[in-house]
Backbone as JSON, one array per atom type, in Angstrom:
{
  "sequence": "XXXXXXXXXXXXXXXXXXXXXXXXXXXXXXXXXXXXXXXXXXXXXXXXXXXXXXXXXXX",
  "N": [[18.22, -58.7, 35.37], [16.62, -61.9, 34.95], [14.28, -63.18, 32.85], [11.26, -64.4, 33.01], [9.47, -66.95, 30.97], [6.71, -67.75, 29.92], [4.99, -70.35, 28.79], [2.11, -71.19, 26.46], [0.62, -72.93, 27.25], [0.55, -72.31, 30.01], [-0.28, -69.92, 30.29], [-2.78, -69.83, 29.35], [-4.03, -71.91, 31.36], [-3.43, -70.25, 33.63], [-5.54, -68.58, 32.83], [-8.02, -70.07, 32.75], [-7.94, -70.55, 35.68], [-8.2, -68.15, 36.58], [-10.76, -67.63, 35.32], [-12.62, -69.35, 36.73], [-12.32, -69.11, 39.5], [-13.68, -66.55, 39.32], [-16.58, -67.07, 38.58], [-16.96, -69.0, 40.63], [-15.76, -67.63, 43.4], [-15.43, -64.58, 43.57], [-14.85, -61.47, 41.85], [-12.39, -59.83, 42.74], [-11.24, -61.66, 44.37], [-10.46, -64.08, 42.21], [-8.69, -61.13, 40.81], [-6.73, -60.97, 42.52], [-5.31, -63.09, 42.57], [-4.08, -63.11, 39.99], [-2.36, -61.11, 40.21], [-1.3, -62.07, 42.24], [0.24, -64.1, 40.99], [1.45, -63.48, 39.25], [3.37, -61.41, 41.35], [5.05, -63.98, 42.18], [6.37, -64.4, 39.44], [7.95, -62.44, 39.29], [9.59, -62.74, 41.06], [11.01, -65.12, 40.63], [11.93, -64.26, 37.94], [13.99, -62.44, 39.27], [15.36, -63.66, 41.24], [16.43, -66.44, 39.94], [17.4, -68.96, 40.55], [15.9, -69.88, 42.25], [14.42, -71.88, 44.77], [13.26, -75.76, 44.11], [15.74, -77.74, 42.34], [14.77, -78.47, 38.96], [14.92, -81.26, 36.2], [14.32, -79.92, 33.2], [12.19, -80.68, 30.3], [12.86, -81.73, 26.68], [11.05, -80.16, 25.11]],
  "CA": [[17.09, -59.5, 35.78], [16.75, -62.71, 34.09], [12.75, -63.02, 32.19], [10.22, -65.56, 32.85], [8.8, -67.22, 29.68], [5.14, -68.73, 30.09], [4.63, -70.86, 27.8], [1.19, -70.6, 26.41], [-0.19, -73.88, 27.98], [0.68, -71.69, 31.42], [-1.27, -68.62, 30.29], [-4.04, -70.57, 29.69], [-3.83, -72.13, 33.0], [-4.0, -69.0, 34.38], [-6.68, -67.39, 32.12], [-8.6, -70.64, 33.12], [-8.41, -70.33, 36.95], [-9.08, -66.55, 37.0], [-12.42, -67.65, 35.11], [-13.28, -69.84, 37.67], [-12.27, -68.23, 40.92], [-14.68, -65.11, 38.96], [-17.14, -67.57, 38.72], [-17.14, -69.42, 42.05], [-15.5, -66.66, 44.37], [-15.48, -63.48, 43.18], [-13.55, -61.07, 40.89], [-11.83, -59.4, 43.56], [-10.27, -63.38, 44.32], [-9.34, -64.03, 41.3], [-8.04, -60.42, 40.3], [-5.71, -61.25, 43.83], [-4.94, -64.53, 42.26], [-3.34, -63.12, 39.41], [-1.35, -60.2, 41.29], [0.25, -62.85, 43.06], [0.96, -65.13, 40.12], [2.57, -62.28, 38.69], [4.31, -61.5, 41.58], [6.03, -64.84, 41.91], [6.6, -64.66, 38.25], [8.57, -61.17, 39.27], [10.5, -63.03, 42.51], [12.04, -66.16, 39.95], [12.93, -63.08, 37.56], [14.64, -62.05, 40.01], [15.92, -64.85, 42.09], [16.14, -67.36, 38.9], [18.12, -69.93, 41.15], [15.2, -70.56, 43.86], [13.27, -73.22, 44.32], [14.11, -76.95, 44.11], [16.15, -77.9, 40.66], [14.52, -79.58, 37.78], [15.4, -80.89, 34.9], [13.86, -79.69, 31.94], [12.18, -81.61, 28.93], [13.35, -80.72, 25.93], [9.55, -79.76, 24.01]],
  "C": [[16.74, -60.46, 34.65], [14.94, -62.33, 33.76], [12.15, -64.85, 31.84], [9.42, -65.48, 31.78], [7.68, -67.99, 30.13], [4.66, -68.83, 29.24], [2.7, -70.63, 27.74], [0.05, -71.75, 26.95], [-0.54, -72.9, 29.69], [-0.22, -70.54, 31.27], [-2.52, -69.21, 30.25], [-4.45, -71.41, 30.54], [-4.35, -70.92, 34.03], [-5.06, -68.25, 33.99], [-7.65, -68.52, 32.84], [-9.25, -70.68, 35.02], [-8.25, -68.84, 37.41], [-10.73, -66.53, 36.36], [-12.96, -68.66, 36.62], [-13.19, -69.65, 38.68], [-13.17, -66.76, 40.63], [-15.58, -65.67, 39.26], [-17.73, -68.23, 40.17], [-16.67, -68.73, 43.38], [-16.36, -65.74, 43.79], [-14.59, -62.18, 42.64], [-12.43, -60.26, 41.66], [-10.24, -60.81, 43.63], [-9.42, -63.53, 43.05], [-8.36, -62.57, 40.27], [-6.66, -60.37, 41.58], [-5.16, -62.68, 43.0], [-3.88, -64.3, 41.36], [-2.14, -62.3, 39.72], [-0.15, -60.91, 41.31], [0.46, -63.73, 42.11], [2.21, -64.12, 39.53], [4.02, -61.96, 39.64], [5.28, -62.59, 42.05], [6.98, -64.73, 40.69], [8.55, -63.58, 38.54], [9.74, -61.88, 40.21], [11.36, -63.89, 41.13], [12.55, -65.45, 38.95], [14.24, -62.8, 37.86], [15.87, -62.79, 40.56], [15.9, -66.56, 40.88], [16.64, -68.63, 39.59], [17.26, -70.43, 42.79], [14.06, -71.47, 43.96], [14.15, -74.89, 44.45], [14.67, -77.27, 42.88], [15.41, -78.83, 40.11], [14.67, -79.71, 36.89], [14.34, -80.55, 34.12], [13.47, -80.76, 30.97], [12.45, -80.81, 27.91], [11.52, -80.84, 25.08], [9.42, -78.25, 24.05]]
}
């Protein structure tokens, strides 16, 4: 199983809209929000070849 790297702009992405789906939903929402970020994270793991191709920058 290949391993998804999230860079740390992406974690903070995500730390950002689990504060505000706490905030404006409710923590339930965004504790579902991250679940499923996760489990995508777990599917392209998995399935590293799905999706549409892009290139890469190099940074």
């Amino acid at each position: 199983m290949a391993t998804v790297h999230k860079r740390a702009s992406a974690k903070r992405d995500l730390v950002e809209q689990y504060v505000y789906l706490g905030e404006h939903a409710d923590l339930e929402t965004a504790e579902r929000f991250l679940a499923n970020a996760d489990a995508s994270f777990t599917d392209l793991s998995r399935n590293p070849g799905m999706g549409p191709y892009r290139r890469q920058r190099s940074s």
